[in-house]
C-alpha positions as CSV (number, residue, x, y, z in Angstrom):
1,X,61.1,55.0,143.1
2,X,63.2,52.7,142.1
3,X,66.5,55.6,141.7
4,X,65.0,56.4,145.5
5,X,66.1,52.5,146.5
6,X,69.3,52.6,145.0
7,X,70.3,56.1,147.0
8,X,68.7,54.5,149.9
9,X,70.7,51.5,149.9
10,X,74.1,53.6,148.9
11,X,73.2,55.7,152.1
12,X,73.1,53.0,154.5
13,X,75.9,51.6,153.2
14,X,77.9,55.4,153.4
15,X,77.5,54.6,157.1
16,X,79.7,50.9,157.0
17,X,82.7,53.1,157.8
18,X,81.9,54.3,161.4
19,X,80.9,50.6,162.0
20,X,83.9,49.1,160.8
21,X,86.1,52.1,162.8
22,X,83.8,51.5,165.9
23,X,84.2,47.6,165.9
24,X,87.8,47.0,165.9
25,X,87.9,44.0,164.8
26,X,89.7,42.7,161.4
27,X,87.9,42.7,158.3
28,X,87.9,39.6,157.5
29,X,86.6,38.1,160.5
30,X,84.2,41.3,161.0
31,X,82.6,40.2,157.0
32,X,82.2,36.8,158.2
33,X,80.2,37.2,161.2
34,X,78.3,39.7,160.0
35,X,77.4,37.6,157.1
36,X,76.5,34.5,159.6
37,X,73.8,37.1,160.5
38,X,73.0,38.1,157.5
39,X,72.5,34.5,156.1
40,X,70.6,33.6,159.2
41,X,68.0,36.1,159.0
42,X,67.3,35.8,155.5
43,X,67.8,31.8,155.5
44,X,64.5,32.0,158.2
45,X,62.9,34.2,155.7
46,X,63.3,32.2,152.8
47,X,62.0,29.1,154.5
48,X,58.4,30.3,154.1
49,X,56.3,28.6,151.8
50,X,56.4,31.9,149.3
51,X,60.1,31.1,148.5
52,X,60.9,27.6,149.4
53,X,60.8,26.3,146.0
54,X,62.8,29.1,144.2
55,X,65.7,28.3,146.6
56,X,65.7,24.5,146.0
57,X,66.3,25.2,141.8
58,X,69.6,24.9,141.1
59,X,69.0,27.8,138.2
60,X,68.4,30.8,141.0
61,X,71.6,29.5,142.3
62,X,74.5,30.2,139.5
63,X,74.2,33.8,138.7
64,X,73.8,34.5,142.8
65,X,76.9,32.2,143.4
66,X,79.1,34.6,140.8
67,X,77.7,37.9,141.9
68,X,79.1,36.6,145.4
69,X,82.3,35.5,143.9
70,X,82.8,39.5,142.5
71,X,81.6,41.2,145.4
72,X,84.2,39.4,147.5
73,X,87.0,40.3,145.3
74,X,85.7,43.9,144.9
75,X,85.3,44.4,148.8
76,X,88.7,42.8,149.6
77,X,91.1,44.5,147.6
78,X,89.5,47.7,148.0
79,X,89.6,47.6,151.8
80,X,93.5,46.0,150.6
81,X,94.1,49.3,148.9
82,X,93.3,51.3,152.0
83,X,96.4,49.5,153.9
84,X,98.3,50.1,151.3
85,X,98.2,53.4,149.8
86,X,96.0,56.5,151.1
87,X,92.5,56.9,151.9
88,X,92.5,59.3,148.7
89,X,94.6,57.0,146.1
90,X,92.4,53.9,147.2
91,X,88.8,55.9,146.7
92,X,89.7,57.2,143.1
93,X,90.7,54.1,141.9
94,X,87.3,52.5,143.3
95,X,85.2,55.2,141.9
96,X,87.1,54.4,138.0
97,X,84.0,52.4,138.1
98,X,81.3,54.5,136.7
99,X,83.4,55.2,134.1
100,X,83.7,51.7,133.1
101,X,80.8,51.2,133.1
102,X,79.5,54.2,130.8
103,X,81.8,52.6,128.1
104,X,81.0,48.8,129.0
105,X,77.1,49.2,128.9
106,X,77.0,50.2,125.3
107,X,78.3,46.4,124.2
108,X,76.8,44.6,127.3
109,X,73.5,46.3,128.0
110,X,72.7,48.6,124.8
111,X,72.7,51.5,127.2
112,X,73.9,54.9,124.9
113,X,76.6,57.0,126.1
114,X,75.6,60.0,125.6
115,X,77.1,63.5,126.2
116,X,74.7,64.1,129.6
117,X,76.2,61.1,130.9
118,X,79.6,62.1,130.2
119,X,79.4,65.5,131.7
120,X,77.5,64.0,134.8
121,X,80.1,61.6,135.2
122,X,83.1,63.9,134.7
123,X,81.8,66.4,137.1
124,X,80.9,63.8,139.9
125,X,84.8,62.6,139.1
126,X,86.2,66.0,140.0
127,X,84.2,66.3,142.8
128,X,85.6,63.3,144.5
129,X,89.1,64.5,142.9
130,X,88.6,67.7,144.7
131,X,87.3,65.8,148.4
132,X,90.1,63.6,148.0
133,X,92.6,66.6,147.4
134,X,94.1,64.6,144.2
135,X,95.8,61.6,143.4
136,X,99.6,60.9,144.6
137,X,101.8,58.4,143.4
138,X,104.6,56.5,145.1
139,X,106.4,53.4,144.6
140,X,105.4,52.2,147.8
141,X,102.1,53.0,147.4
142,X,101.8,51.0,143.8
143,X,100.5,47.2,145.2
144,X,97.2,49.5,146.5
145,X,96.8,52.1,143.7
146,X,96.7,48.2,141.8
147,X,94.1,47.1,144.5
148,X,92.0,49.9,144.1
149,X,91.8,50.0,140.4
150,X,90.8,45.8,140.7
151,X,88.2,47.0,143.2
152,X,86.6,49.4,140.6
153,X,86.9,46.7,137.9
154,X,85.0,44.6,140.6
155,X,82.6,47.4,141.1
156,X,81.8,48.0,137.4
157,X,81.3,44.4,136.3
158,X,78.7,44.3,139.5
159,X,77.0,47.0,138.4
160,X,76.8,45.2,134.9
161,X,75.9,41.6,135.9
162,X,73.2,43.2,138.5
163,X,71.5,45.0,135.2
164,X,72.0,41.7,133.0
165,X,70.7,39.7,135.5
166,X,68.4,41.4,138.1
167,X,65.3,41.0,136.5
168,X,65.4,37.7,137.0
169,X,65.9,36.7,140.4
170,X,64.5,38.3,143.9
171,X,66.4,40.8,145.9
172,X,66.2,38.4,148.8
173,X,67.6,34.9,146.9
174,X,70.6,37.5,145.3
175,X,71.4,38.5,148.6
176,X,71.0,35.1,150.5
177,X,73.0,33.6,147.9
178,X,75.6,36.0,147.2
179,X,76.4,36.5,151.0
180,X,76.6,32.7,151.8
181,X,79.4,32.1,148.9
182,X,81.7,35.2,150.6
183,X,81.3,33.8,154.0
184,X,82.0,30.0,152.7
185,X,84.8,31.8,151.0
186,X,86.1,33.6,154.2
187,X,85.5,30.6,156.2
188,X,88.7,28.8,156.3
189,X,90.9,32.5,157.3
190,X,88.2,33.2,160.3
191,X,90.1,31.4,163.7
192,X,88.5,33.6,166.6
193,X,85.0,35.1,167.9
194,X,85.4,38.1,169.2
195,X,82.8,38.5,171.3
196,X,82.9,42.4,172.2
197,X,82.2,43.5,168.8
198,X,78.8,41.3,168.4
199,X,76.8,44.2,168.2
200,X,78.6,45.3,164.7
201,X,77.7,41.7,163.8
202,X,73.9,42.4,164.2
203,X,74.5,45.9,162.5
204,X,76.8,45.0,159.2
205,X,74.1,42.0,158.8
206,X,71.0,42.9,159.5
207,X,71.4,46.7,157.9
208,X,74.5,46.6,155.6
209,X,74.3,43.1,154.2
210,X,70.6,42.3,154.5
211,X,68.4,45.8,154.0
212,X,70.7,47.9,151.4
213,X,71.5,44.8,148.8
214,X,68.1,44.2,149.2
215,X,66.7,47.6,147.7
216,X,69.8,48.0,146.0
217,X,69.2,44.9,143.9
218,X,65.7,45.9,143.7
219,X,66.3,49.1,142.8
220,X,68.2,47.8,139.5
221,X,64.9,46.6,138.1
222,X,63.9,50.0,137.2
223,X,67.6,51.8,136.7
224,X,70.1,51.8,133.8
225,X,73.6,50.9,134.9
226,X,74.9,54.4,134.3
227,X,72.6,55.9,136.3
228,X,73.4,53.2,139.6
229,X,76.7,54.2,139.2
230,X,77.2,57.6,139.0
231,X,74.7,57.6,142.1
232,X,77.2,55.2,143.4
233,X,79.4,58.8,143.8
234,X,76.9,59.7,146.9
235,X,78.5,57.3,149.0
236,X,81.5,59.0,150.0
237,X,80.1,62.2,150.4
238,X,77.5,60.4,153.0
239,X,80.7,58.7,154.9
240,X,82.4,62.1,155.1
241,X,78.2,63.1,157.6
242,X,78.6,59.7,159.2
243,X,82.4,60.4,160.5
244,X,81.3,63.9,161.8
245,X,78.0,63.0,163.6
246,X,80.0,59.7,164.8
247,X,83.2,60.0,165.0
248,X,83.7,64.0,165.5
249,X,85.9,64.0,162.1
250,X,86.0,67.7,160.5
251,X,86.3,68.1,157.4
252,X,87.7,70.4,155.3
253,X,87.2,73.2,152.7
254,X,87.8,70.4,150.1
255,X,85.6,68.0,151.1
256,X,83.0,70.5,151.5
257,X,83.3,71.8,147.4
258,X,83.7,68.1,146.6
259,X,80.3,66.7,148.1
260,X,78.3,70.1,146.2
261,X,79.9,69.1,143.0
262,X,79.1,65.1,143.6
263,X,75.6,66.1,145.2
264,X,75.1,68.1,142.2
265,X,75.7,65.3,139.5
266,X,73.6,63.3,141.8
267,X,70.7,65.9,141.6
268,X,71.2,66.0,137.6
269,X,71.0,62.4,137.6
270,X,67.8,62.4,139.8
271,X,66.3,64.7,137.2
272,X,67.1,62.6,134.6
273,X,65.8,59.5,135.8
274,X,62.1,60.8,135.4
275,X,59.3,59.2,137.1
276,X,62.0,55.6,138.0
């Protein structure tokens, strides 16, 4: 079940694209409103008598305040790296994270690398090389192919706190937490309400930044950190079904052999993860 909640989560989030296309707003200011939500709904949840006291101790406060910290620097540069380079540079650089992370978790979590993990990885890797059609480098396209690769460092030392840590602390204070210190963060850059885009307000915080961390972070309680991340692979291949049912995008012969091979190591993954 608990593989189920991270695929679950990764699948709603797949979906953030469209949104983001759909809302016109800037990033920035989209992230911040939607996290206002966000806050709100969960800050009304946590006032009940079942959580009150874990949010006034000041030790379910640190580890959430960091993982919030992280997650805004992986989200910004990465959506940096897509202004700056192509859709396909910025992606693989993101997705360098499972990889990190096999070779991390051995020292941080006692996780094995093994040869499974490797091949699962490595095949997942050229499926997204193969969606992508490849990686190109230009000088002017360095400052993102940088941003990218920050955002997968980002990605991978989430991945690695979240397994550390997770057993420790509800879904719901992580997320309530975590969200409040990128929107205090954002704060001071946010000068305008625009009003039309509310609805992707309600969306991004209620489903994207309230419903997926929480059975992401849940999910983490029964999952080994290589096995969240090279599930983390699904994500594009989802975004490439959102953008034709929502935004009538085709895609091509690539994409298509891509998503098999990802959906493939995803599948392999599944089947190693037993009864989780």
């Amino acid at each position: 079940m608990a593989s189920i909640a991270i695929l679950a989560a990764i699948f709603l989030w797949s979906s953030l694209g469209v949104v983001v296309r759909l809302s016109g707003v800037e990033i920035h200011v989209l992230m911040f409103y939607s996290l206002v939500v966000a806050s709100l709904v969960q800050g009304v949840i946590l006032c009940g008598r079942r959580y009150r006291g874990a949010v006034l101790r000041r030790e379910n406060v640190q580890f959430p305040v960091v993982l919030g910290i992280v997650s805004c620097v992986n989200t910004f540069t990465y959506f940096f790296a897509f202004t700056r380079t192509t859709i396909a540079n910025a992606v693989l650089t993101h997705y360098t994270a499972p990889v990190i992370v096999a070779f991390l978790a051995p020292f941080f979590l006692r996780e094995r690398l093994t040869a499974k993990i490797l091949f699962v990885i490595a095949l997942a890797t050229a499926g997204l090389w193969i969606m992508l059609d490849g990686f190109s480098i230009a000088e002017e396209q360095m400052m993102g192919i940088v941003a990218g690769l920050v955002s997968g460092v980002a990605y991978a030392i989430i991945i690695i706190l979240l397994k550390m840590h997770a057993q420790r602390y509800h879904p719901l204070l992580l997320a309530f937490f975590a969200n409040l210190t990128v929107m205090l963060i954002l704060a001071p850059f946010v000068r305008s309400f625009p009003a039309h885009a509310a609805w992707s307000y309600l969306v991004i915080g209620i489903i994207h930044s309230t419903i997926a961390p929480l059975l992401y972070f849940w999910g983490f309680k029964g999952v080994t950190a290589n096995r969240a991340a090279i599930l983390g692979y699904i994500e594009p291949v989802c975004a490439i079904v959102f953008g034709m049912m929502f935004l009538q995008e085709k895609p091509g012969i690539h994409s298509l052999i891509g998503g098999v091979l990802i959906l493939v190591s995803g599948y392999l993954t599944l089947r190693r993860s037993g009864t989780e």
